[in-house]
C-alpha positions as CSV (number, residue, x, y, z in Angstrom):
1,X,0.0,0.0,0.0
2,X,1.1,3.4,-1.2
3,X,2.5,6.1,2.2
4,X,0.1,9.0,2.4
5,X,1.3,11.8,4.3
6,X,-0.7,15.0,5.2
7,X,0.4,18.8,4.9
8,X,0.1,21.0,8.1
9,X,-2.8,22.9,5.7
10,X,-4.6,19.8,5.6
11,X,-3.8,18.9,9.2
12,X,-5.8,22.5,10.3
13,X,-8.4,22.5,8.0
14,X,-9.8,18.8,8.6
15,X,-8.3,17.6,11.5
16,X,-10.9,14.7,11.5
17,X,-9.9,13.6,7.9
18,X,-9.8,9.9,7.5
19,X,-8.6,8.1,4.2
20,X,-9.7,4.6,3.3
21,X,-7.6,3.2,0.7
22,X,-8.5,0.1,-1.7
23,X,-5.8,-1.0,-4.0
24,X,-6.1,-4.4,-6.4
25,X,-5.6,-6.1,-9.5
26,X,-8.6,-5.6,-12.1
27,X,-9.6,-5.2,-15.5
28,X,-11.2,-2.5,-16.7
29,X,-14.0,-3.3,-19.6
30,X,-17.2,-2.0,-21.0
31,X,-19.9,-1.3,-18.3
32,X,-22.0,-4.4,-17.7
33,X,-25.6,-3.9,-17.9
34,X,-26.2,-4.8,-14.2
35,X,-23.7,-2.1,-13.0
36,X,-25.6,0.6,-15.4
37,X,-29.0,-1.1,-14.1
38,X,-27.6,-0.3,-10.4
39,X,-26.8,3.1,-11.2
40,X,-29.9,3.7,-13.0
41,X,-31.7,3.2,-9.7
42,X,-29.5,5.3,-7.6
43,X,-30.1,8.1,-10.2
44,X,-33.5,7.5,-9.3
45,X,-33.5,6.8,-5.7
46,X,-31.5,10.3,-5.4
47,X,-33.9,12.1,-7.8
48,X,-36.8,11.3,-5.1
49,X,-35.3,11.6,-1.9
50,X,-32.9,14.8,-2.7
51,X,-34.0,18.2,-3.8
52,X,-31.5,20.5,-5.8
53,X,-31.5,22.9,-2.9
54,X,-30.7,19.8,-0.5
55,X,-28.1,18.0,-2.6
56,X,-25.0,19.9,-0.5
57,X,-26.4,18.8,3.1
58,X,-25.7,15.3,2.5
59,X,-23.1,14.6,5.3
60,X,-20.4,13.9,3.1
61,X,-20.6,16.4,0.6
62,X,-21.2,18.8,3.0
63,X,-18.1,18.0,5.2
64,X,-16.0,17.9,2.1
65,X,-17.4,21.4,1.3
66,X,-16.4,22.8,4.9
67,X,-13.0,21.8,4.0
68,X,-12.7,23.5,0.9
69,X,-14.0,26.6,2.3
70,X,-11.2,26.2,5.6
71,X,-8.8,26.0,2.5
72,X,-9.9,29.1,0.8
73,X,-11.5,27.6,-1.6
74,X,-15.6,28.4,-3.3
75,X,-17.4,25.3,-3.4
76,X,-20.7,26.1,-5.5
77,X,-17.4,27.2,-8.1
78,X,-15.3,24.1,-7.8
79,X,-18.3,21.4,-6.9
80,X,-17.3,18.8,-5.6
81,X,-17.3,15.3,-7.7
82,X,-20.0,13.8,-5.9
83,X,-21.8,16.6,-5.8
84,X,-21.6,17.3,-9.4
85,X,-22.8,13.6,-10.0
86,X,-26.2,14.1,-7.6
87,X,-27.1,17.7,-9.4
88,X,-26.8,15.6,-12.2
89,X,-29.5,13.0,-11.3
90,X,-31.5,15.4,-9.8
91,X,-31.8,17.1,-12.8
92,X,-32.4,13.9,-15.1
93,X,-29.4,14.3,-16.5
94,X,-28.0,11.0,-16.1
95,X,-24.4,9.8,-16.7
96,X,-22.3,8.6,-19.4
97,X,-21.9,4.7,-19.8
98,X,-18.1,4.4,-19.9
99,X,-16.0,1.1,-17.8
100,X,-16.8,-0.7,-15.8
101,X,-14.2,0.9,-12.7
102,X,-15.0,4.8,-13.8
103,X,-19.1,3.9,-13.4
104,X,-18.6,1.5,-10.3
105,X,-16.8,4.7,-8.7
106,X,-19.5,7.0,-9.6
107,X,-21.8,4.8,-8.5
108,X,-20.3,4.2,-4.9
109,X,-20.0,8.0,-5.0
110,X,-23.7,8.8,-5.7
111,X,-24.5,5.9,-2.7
112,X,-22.1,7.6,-0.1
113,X,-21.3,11.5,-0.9
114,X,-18.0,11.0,-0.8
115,X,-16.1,12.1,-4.1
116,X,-13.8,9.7,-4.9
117,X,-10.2,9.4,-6.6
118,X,-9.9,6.8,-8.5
119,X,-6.2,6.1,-10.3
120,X,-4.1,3.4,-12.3
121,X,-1.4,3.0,-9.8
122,X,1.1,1.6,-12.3
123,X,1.1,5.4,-13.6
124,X,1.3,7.2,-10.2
125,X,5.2,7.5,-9.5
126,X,6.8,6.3,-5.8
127,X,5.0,4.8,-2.9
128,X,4.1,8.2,-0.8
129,X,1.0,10.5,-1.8
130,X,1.2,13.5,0.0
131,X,-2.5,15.3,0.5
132,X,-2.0,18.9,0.1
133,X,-3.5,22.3,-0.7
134,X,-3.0,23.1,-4.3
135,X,-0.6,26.1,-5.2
136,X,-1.2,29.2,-7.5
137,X,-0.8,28.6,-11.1
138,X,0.0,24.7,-10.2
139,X,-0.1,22.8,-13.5
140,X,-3.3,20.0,-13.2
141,X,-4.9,18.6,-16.4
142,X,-8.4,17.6,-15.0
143,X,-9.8,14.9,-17.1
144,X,-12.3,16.0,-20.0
145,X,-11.6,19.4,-18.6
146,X,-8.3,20.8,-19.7
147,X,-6.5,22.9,-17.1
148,X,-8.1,23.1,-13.8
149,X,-7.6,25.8,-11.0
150,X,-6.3,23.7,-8.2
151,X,-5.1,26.3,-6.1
152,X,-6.5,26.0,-2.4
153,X,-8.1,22.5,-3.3
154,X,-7.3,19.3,-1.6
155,X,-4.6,17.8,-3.8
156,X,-3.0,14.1,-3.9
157,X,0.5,14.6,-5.2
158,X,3.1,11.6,-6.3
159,X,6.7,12.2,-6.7
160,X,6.0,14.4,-9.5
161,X,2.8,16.0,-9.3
162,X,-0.8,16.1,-8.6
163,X,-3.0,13.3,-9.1
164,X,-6.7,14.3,-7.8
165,X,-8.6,16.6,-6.0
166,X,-12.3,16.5,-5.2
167,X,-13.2,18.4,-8.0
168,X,-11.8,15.6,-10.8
169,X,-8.4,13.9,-11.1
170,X,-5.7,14.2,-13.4
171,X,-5.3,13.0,-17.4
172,X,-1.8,11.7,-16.1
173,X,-3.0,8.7,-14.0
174,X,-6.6,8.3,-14.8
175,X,-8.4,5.2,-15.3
176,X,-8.2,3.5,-19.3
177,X,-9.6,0.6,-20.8
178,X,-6.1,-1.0,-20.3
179,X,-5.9,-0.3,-16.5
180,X,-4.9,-3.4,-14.3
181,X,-4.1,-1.9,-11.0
182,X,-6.1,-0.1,-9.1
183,X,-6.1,2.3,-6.4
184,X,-9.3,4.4,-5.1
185,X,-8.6,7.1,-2.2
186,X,-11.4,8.2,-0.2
187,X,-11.5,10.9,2.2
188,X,-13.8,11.1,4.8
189,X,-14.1,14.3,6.6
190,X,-16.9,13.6,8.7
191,X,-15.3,12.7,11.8
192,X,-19.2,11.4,12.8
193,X,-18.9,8.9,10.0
194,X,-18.7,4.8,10.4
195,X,-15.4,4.0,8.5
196,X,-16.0,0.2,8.7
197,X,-19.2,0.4,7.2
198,X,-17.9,2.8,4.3
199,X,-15.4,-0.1,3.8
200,X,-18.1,-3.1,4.1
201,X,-20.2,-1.2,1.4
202,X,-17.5,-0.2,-0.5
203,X,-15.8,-4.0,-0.6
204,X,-19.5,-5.5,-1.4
205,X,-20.0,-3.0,-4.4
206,X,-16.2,-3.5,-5.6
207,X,-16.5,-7.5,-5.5
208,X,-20.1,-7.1,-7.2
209,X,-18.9,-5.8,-10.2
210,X,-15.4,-5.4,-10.3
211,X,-14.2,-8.8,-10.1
212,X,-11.1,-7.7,-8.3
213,X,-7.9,-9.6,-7.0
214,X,-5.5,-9.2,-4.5
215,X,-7.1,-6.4,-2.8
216,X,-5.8,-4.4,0.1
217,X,-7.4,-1.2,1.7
218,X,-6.1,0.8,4.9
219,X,-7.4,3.6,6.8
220,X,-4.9,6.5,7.5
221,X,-5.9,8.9,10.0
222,X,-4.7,12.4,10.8
């Protein structure tokens, strides 16, 4: 398992922060239709249960929000991933079908709040991801979005850069059709929250319809 050290920024602006980390062997194809069935329903489940107005009280996005404002950072500006995803359903927007890893992670995401990173480890560079604040003008191709203001943003960096934020993660180790080693970072900032049962759920889901291998997860703690 990769090292993940916190910056003293991070340290005073979630002092509660918890990361559970699941790293295994996988393939990566086409989305099955019984994950885009599942995620059908939780587009629908969240349509009914969460107003627009009411999407940014869920616990999780809401404690991830409090920590990008402690940073410095605008939250209705830089949403959030998970957020982003419930507007989405409310809206009857819906997703785009693409593998089977990205869609299992946006469904998990959509199920708990939390905005995930999700990264194809044989890309990321050493064995220590430092969580940081991101720094003026920092350099961070966001997938699909071209270059992304990171600065005051949680950031995972690698011996050479950023890798993900909340907001989306970076073109340099995000998830392909070729992708056979996984690893997915979650931060929970809710110090109120049941990390074993974020890791039960997240494990069931995973095995469901992943069909991973050799998996490992730990919990690191500030």
């Amino acid at each position: 398992m990769y090292h993940i050290k916190f910056s003293e920024k991070i340290r005073n602006a979630a002092p509660g922060l918890r990361v559970l980390a699941i790293e295994a062997a996988v393939e990566n194809p086409p989305t099955p239709d019984s994950l885009w069935l599942d995620i059908e329903k939780e587009n629908e489940t969240i349509r009914n249960n969460w107003p627009l107005e009411s999407v940014n009280k869920r616990p999780a996005i809401a404690a991830t929000r409090a920590a990008y404002k402690k940073l410095g950072k605008e939250p209705n500006r830089y949403r959030p991933s998970a957020e982003a995803l419930c507007r989405r359903a409310v809206n009857g927007k819906g997703l785009y079908r693409l593998t089977t890893l990205i869609d299992f992670i946006n469904l998990l995401s959509m199920k708990t709040g939390h905005s995930i990173g999700g990264f194809d480890a044989d890309k990321i560079v050493g064995e220590v991801l430092t969580l940081d604040s991101g720094h003026h003008e920092e350099e961070f191709h966001a997938i699909g979005r071209g270059l992304l203001n990171i600065e005051n943003l949680p950031v995972y960096r690698d011996a050479i850069g950023g890798i993900g934020t909340p907001t989306s993660d970076e073109e340099r180790t995000k998830l392909t059709p070729e992708t056979s080693h996984l690893l997915m970072l979650i931060n929970v900032y809710d110090k109120t929250e049941d990390i074993e049962a974020l890791r039960k759920l997240t494990l069931d889901l995973f095995q469901t319809h992943c069909n991973p291998r050799s998996i490992n997860t730990s919990i690191t703690s500030i």
